[in-house]
LODO-657571 format. One record per residue: z negated, y negated, x negated of N, C-alpha, C in turn; residue in three letters. Coordinates in pm, whole numbers, plus 50000, padded with zeros to 5 digits. Layout:
<nodes>
+-------+--------+-------+-------+---------+--------+-------+--------+-------+---------+
!   nup ! nnorth ! neast !  caup ! canorth ! caeast !   cup ! cnorth ! ceast ! residuo !
+-------+--------+-------+-------+---------+--------+-------+--------+-------+---------+
!     Z !      Y !     X !     Z !       Y !      X !     Z !      Y !     X !     ALA !
...
+-------+--------+-------+-------+---------+--------+-------+--------+-------+---------+
</nodes>
This chain:
<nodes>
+-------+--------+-------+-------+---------+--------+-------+--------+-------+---------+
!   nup ! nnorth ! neast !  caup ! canorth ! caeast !   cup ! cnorth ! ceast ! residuo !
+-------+--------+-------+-------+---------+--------+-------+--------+-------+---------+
! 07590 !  33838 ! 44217 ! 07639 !   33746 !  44117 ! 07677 !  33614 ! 44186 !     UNK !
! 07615 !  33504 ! 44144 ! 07693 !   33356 !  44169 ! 07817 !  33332 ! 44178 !     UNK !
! 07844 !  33211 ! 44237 ! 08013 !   33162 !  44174 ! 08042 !  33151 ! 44093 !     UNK !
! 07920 !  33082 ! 44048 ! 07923 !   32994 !  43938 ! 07927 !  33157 ! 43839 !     UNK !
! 07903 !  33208 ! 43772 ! 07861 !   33374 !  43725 ! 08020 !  33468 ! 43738 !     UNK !
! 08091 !  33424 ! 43834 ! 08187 !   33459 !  43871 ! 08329 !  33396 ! 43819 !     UNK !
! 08278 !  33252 ! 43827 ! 08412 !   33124 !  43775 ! 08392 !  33172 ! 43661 !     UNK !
! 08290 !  33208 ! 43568 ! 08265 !   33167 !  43433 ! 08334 !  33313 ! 43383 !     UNK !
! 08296 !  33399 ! 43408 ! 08387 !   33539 !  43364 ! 08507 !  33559 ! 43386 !     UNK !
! 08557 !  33474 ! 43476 ! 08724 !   33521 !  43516 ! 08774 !  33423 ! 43420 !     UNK !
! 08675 !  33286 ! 43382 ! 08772 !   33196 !  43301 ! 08793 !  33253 ! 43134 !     UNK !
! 08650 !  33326 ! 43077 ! 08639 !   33374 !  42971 ! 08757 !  33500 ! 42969 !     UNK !
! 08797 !  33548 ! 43046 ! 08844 !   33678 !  43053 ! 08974 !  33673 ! 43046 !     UNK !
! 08978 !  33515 ! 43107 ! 09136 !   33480 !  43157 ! 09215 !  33521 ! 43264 !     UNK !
! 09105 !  33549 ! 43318 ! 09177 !   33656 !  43455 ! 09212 !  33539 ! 43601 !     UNK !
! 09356 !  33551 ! 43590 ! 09381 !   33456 !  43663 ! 09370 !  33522 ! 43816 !     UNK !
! 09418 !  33653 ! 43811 ! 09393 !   33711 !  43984 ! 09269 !  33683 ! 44005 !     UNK !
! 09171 !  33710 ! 43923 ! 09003 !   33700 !  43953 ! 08958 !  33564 ! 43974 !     UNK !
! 09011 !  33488 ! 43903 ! 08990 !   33320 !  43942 ! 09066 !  33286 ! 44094 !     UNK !
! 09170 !  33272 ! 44097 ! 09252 !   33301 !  44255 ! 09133 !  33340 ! 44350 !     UNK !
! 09103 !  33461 ! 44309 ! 09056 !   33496 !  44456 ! 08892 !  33463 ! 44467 !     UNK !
! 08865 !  33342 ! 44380 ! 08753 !   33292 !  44425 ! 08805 !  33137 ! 44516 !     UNK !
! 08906 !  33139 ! 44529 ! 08957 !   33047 !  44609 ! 08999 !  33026 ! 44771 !     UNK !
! 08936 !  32985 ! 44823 ! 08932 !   33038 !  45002 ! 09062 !  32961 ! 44969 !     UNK !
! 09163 !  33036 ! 45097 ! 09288 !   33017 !  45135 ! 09307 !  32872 ! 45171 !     UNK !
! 09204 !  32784 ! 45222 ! 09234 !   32625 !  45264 ! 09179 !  32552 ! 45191 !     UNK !
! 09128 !  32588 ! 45064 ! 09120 !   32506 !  44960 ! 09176 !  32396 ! 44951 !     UNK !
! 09092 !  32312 ! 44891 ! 09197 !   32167 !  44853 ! 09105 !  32158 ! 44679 !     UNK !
! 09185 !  32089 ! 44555 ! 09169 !   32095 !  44502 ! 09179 !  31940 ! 44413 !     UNK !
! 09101 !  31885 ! 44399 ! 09085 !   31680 !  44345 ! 09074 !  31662 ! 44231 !     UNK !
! 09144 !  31594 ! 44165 ! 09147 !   31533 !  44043 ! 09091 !  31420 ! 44016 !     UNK !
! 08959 !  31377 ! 44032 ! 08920 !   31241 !  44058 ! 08993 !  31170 ! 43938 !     UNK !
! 08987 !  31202 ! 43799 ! 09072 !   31123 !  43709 ! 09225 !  31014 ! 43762 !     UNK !
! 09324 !  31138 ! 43853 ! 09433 !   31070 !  43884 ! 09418 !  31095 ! 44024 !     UNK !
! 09358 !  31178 ! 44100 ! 09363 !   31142 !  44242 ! 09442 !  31262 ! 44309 !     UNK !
! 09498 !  31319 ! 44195 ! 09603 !   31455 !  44286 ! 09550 !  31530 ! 44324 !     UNK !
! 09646 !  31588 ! 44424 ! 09536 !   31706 !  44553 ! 09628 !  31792 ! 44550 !     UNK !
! 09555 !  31919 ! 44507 ! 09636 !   32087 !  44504 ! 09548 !  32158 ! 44590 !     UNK !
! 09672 !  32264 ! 44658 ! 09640 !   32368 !  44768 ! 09569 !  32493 ! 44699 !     UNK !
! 09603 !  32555 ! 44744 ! 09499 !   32709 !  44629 ! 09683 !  32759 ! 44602 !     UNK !
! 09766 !  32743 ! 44642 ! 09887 !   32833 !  44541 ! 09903 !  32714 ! 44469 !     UNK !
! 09985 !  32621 ! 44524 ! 09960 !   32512 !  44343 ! 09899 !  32526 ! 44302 !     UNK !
! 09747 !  32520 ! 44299 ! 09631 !   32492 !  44211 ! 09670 !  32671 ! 44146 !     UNK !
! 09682 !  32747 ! 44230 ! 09708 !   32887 !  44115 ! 09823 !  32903 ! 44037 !     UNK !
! 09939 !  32841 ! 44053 ! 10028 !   32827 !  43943 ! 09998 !  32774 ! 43820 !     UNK !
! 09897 !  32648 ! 43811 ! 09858 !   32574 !  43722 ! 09765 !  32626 ! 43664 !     UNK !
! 09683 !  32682 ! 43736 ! 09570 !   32794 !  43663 ! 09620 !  32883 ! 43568 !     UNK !
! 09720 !  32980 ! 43632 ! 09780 !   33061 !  43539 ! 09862 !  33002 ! 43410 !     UNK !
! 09908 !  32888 ! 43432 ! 09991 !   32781 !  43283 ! 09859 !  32790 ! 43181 !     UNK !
! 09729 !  32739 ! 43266 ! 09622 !   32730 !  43134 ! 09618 !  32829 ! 43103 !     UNK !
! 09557 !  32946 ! 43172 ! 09498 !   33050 !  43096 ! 09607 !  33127 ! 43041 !     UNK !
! 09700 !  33103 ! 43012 ! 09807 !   33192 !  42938 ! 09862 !  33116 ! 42813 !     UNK !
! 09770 !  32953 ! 42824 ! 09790 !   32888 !  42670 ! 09645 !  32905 ! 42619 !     UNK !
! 09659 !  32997 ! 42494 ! 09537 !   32991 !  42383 ! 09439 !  32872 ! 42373 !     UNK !
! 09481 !  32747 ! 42360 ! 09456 !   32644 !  42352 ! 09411 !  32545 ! 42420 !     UNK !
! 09409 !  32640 ! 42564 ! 09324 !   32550 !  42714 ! 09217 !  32679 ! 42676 !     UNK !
! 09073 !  32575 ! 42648 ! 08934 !   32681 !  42595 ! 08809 !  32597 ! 42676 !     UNK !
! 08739 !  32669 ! 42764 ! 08617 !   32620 !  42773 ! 08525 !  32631 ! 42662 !     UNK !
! 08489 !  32535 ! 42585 ! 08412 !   32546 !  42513 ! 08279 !  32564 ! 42494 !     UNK !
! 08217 !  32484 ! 42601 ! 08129 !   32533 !  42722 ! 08111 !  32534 ! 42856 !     UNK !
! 07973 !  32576 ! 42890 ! 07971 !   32523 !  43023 ! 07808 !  32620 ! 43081 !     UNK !
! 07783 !  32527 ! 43181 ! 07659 !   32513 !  43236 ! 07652 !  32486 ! 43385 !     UNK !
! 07578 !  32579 ! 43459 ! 07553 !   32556 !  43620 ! 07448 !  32466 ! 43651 !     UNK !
! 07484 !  32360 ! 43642 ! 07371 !   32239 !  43702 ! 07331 !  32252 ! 43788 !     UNK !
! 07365 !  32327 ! 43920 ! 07304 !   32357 !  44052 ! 07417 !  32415 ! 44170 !     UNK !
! 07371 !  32534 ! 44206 ! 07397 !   32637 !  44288 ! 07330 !  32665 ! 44385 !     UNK !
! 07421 !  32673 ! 44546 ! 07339 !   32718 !  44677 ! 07455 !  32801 ! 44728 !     UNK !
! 07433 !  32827 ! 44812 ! 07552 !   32903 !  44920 ! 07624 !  32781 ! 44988 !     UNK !
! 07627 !  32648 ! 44984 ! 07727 !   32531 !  45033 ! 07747 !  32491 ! 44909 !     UNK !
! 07721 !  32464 ! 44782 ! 07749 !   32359 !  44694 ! 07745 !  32414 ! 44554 !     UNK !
! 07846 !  32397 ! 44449 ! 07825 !   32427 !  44321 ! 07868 !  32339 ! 44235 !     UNK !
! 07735 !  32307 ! 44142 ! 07776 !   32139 !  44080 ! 07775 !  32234 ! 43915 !     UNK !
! 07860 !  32196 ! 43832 ! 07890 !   32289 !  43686 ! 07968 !  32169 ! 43566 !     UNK !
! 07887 !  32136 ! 43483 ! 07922 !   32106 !  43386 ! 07993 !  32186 ! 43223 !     UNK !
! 08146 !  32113 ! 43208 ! 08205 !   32234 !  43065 ! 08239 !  32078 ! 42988 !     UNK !
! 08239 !  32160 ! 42823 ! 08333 !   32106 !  42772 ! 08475 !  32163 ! 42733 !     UNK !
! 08606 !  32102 ! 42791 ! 08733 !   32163 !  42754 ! 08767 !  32094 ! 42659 !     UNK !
! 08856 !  32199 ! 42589 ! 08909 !   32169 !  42478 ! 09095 !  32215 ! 42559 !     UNK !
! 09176 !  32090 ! 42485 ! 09334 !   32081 !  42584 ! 09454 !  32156 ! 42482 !     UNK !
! 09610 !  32158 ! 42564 ! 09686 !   32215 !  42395 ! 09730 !  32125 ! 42318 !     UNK !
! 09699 !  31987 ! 42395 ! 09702 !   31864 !  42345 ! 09629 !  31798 ! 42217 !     UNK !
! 09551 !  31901 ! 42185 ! 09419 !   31866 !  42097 ! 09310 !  31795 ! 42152 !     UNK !
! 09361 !  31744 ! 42301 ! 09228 !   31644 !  42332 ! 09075 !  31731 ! 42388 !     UNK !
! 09001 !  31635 ! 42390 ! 08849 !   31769 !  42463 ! 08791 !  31671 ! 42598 !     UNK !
! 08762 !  31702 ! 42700 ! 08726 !   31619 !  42794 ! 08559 !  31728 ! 42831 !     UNK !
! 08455 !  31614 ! 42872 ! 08342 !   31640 !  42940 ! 08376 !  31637 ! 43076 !     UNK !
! 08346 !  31750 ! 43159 ! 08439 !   31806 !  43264 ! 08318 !  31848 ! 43391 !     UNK !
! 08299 !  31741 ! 43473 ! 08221 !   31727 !  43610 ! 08269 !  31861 ! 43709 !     UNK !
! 08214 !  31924 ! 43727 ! 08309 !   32008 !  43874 ! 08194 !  32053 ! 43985 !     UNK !
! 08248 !  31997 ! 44100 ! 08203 !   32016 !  44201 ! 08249 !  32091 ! 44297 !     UNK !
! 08201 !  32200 ! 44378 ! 08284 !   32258 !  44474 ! 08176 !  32338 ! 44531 !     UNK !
! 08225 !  32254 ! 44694 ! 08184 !   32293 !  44832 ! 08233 !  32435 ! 44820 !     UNK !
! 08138 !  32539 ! 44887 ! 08143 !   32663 !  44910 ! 08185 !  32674 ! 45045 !     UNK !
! 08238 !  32811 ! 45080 ! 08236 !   32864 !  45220 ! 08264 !  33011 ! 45175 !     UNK !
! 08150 !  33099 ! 45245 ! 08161 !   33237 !  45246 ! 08212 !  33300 ! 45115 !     UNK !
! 08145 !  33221 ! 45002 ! 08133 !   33299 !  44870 ! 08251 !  33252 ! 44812 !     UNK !
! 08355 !  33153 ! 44859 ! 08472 !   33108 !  44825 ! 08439 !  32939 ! 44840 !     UNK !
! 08547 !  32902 ! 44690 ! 08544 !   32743 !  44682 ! 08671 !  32708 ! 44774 !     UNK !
! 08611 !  32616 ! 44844 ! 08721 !   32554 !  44957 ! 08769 !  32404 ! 44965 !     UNK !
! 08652 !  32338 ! 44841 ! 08698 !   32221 !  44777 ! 08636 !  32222 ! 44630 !     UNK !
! 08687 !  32172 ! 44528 ! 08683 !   32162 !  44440 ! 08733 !  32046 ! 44368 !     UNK !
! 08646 !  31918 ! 44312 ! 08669 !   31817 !  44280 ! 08645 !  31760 ! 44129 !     UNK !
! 08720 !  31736 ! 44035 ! 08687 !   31757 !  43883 ! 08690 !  31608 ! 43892 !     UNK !
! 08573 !  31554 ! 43756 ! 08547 !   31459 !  43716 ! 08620 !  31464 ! 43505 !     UNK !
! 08609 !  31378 ! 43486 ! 08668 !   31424 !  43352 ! 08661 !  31253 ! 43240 !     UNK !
! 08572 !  31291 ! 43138 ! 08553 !   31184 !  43069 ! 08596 !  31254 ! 42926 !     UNK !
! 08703 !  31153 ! 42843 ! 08745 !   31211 !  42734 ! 08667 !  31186 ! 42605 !     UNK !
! 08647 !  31295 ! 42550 ! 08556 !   31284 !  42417 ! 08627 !  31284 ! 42297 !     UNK !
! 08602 !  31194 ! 42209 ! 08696 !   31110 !  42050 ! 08646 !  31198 ! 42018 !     UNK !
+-------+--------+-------+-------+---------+--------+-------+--------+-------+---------+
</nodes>
């Protein structure tokens, strides 16, 4: 199974241990929108806030391109804000684990 195959079931499932541990321990995690940089335990506290609100929903999403270094994945989220953003994500692989992960994010009216 892919990462990408892997991200996408733990997010549907909500399984936040299963999302976690696709996260190599030196992760860094980019917000290109505002620029903030999370470790893999921040970035897993915040993980677990979404997936435990109903209302943070991938609505979709699509693997634009997958190797064993690189996974480029396009979603649309829907927020608890009501807002929906078209959602870029990129993330450098290492040994079957994302070790950077960099979101792009354009908001849709």
């Amino acid at each position: 199974m892919t990462v990408y195959d892997k991200l996408h079931k733990v997010m549907e499932d909500r399984n936040v241990e299963g999302y976690v541990d696709l996260i190599h321990e030196n992760a860094e995690i980019i917000f290109h929108k505002s620029g903030n940089r999370f470790d893999k335990s921040e970035w897993a506290a915040m993980v677990a806030g979404m997936m435990g609100n109903p209302k943070f929903v991938s609505d979709s999403s699509r693997c634009v391109y997958e190797n064993d270094e690189i996974l480029v994945a396009h979603n649309f989220m829907s927020y608890p804000d009501d807002t929906k953003e078209a959602v870029m994500l990129v993330c450098m692989l290492k040994d079957g684990q994302i070790i950077r992960m960099e979101t792009g994010a354009t908001p849709l009216g």
